[in-house]
N, C-alpha and C positions, 0 to 999 in steps of 0.2 A: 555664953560660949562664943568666942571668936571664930569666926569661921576664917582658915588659911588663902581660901580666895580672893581673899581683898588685900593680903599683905600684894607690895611691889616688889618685894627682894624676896628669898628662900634660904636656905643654909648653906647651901653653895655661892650665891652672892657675896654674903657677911664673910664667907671664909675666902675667897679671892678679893674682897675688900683690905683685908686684914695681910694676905699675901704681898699685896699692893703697897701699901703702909708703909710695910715691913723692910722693903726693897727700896722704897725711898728715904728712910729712917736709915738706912745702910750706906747709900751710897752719900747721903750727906755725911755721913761720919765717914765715910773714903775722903772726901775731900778736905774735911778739916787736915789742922796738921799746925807746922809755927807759919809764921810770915816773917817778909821781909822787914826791915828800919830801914831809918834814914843812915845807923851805922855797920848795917851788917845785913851783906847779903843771902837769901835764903834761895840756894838752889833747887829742893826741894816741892819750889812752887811750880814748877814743869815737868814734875814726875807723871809718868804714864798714868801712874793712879790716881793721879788727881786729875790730870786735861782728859784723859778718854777712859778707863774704867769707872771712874764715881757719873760722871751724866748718864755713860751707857745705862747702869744700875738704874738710876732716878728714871731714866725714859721708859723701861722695862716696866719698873712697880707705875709710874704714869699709868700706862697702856695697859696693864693690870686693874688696876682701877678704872679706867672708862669701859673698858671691856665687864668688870661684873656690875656698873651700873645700868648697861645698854642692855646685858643679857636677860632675855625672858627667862621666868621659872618653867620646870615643864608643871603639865596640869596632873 
């Protein structure tokens, strides 16, 4: 029998890991999109949602993740 006291994460960890992921998995895909050439240019590449909503997202699931690997389980 495995005894629960020796795991270091709990179900709330794995589940705010997974939130984490999630939120970085998202805002990479905010940012994707076309880019520019050397014949055409892409103004697109300075859209709000790509310079400040997609990092915001990635920093959030960041901080999402350090935060459920720093958190104790309760006992």
């Amino acid at each position: 029998m495995v005894d629960k006291k020796k795991f270091a994460f709990d179900k709330i960890n794995f589940l705010l890991l997974g939130i984490g992921m999630l939120a970085v998995i998202v805002g990479f895909l905010l940012m994707s999109g076309p880019s520019s050439t050397m014949t055409h240019f892409e103004p697109d590449i300075f859209s709000v949602r790509r310079i400040k909503v997609a990092p915001v997202v990635c920093l959030i699931g960041f901080l999402f993740m350090i935060y459920a690997v720093v958190r104790k389980p309760k006992e």
